[in-house]
N, C-alpha and C positions, 0 to 999 in steps of 0.2 A: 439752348436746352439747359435746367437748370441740374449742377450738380449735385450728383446721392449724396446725402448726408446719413444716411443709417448706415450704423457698422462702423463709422467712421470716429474721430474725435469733432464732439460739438463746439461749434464757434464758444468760445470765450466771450464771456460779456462781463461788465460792471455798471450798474445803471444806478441812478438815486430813485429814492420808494418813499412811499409811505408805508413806514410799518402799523403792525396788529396795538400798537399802543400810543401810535397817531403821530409820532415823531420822525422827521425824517433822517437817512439814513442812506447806506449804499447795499448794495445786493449784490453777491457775482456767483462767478460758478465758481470758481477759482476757493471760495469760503467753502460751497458745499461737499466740494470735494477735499477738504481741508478736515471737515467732519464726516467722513468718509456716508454721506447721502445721499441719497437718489432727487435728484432734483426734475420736478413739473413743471415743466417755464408752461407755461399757454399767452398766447396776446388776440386782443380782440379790438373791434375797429375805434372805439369811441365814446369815453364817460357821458354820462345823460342821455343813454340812447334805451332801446325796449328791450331787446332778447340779451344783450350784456348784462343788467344784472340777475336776470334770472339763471345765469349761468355761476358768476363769480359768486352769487350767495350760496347755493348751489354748491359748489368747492367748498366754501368757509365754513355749510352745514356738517360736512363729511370731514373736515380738514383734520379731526381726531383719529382716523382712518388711515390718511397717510401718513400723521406721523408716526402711527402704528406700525407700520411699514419701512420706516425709516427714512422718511419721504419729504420736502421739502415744499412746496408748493408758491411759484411766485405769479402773480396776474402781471402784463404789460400793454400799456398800448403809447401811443403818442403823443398823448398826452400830460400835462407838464403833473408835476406831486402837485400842484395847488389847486387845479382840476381836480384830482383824483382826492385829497383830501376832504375838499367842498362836498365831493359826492361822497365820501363814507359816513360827513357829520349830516348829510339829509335821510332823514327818515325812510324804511323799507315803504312806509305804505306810500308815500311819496315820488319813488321811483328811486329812490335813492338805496345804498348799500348800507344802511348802517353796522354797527363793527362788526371787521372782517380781523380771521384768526392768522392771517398770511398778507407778505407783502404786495403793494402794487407799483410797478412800475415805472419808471416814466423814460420812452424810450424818443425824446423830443429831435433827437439829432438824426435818427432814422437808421441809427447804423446797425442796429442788433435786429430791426425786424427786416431791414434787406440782406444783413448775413445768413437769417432764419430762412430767407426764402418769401416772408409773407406780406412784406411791404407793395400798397397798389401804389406806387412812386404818384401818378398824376393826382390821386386823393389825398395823398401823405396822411393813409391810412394803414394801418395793416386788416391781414384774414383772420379768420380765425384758425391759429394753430396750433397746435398743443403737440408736444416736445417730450420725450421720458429719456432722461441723460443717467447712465450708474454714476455707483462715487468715483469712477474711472474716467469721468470725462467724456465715454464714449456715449455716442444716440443709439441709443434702442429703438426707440420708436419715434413716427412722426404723421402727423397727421394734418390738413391744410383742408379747410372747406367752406363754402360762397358766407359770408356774413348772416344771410339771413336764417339761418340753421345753428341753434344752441347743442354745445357738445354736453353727451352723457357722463355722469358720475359714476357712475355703476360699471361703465366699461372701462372708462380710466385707472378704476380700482382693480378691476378682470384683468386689462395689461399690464399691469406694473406687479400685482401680486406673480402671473403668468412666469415674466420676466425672472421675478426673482426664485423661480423654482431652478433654473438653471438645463431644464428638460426643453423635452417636445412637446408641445401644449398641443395636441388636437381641434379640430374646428367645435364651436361652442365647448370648452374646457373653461369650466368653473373652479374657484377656489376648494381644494381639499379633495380634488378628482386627481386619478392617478397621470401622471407624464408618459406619453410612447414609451416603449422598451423597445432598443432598436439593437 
């Protein structure tokens, strides 16, 4: 049975990326929380694939949003930065991602998507799942579900805005609605 990880402190990672200006580079939580951030890891199974980049564009469209928020936002999968580079310099209409405003990943050793919980070890793929860490290190949130299902932008904003109210969010509680009074 796989151990809680909300409420808790999030595995610590330091992966190499490709960043929003095409160069590579290292990522960790350990930075984010150094710039007191809230960090969005999410990992997804596999560059050049169909429902991955309508998601990670997706992110990159909104990615003004959470830095609004004070929000970090990194994409991972298992694949190496030169995978992930190839596909940021191919064209959206293409299938490809072209520039993304946030790092991506490359978690090739498999250690941070089986510390996360989301690696299918036999595929040496990971799930898709998306992670909301305060600048404290600790997981707020977390979420894991089957690859072929693209996650929402709009909720990811809903929880993490949610989160930083510090209250009781009620079922369906939108941004600028009031918190429980308890």
């Amino acid at each position: 049975m796989p151990e809680r990880m909300v409420g808790k402190q999030a595995p610590r990672f330091e992966m190499d990326a490709v960043m929003p200006n095409k160069e590579f580079k290292k990522v960790s939580l350990e930075e984010n929380m150094k710039n007191e951030k809230w960090t969005i890891l999410f990992f997804y199974p596999m560059d050049f694939t169909f429902v991955c980049p309508t998601e990670i564009t997706a992110l990159s469209d909104r990615y003004d949003e959470f830095e609004d928020l004070d929000a970090v936002v990194i994409g991972a999968s298992t694949d190496t930065i030169h995978t992930h580079l190839a596909w940021i310099k191919t064209d959206r209409k293409e299938n490809g991602l072209g520039d993304l405003k946030y790092p991506l990943a490359a978690d090739t050793n498999h250690v941070v998507s089986r510390d996360y919980g989301v690696l299918i070890d036999e595929e040496g793929i990971a799930l898709r799942g998306l992670f909301i860490i305060n600048p404290e290190g600790e997981m707020k949130y977390s979420v894991v579900n089957h690859n072929d299902i693209g996650r929402d932008v709009d909720e990811t904003l809903r929880v993490l805005q949610a989160l930083q109210t510090g209250g009781l969010c009620p079922a369906n509680w939108k941004p600028g609605q009031a918190t429980l009074k308890v």
